[in-house]
C-alpha positions in Angstrom: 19.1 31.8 -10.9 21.4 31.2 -13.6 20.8 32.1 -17.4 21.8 28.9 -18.6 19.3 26.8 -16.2 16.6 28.9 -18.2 18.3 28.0 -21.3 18.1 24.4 -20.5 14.2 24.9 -19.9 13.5 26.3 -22.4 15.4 23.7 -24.9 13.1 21.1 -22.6 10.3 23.1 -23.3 11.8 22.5 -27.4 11.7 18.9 -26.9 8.5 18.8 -25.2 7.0 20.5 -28.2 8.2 18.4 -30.7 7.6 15.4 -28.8 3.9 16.5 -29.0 4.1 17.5 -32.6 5.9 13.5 -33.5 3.4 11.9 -31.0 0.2 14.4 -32.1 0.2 13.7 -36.1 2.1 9.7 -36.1 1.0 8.0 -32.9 -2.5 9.4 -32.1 -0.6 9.6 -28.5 -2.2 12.2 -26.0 0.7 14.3 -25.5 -1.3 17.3 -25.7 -1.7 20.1 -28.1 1.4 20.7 -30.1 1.8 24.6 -30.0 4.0 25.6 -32.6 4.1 29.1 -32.2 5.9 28.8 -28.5 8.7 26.3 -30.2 9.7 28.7 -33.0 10.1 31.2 -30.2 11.8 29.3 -28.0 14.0 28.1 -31.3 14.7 31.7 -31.9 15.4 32.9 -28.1 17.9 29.7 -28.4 19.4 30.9 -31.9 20.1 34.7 -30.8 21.6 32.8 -27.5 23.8 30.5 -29.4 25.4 33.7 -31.7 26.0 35.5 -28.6 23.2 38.2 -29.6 21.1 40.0 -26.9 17.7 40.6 -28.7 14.9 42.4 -26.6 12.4 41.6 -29.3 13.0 38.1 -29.1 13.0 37.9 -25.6 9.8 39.8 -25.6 7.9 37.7 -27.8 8.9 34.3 -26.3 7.4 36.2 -22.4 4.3 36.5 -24.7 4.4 32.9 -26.4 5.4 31.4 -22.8 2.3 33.6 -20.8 0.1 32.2 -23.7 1.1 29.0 -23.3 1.0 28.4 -19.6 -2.8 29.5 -19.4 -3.4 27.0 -22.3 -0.8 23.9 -20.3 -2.7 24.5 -17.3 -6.0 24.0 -18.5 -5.2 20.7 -19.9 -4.7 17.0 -17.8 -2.2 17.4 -15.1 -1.5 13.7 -15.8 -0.5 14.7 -19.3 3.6 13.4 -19.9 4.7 16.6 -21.8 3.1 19.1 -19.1 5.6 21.1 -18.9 3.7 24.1 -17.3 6.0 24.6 -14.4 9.1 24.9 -16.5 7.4 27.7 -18.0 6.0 29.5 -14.9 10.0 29.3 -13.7 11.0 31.1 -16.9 8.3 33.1 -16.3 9.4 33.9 -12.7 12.8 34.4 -14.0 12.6 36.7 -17.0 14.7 39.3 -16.2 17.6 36.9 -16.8 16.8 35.9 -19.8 
């Protein structure tokens, strides 16, 4: 597993979010629940990432927004667009690169 194949999950997993966010407050679109607490730490995992910094805090609390998340993604539609619950369980699986 490479680290930047996690990296480019976990900016999906950015997009994803803010796609629910856009499609949540303008559209009405079921996109499912925006969670905005796993996409400002998934922003911050990507800033550290981007400066070159190695930050176990950060790393730590996106493995707790990302555990969080997944029980909350997986209890929703499976036929939901922005599902993005095996992206995270990869992460997940993964962590030790991170």
């Amino acid at each position: 597993m490479e680290k930047q194949h996690l990296i480019s999950k976990i900016q999906q997993i950015v997009k994803d979010e803010k796609f629910k966010i856009d499609a949540f407050f303008f559209c009405g679109f079921p996109g499912g629940t925006p969670n905005e607490s796993l996409k400002k730490a998934c922003e911050k995992y990507l800033e550290t990432e981007e400066k070159g910094e190695q930050n176990t805090a950060i790393i730590q609390e996106l493995v707790a927004e990302l555990e969080k998340a997944i029980v909350i993604v997986q209890s929703e539609k499976s036929g939901n667009v922005t599902n993005n619950a095996a992206d995270m369980k990869e992460i997940l699986d993964n962590k030790a690169y991170l």
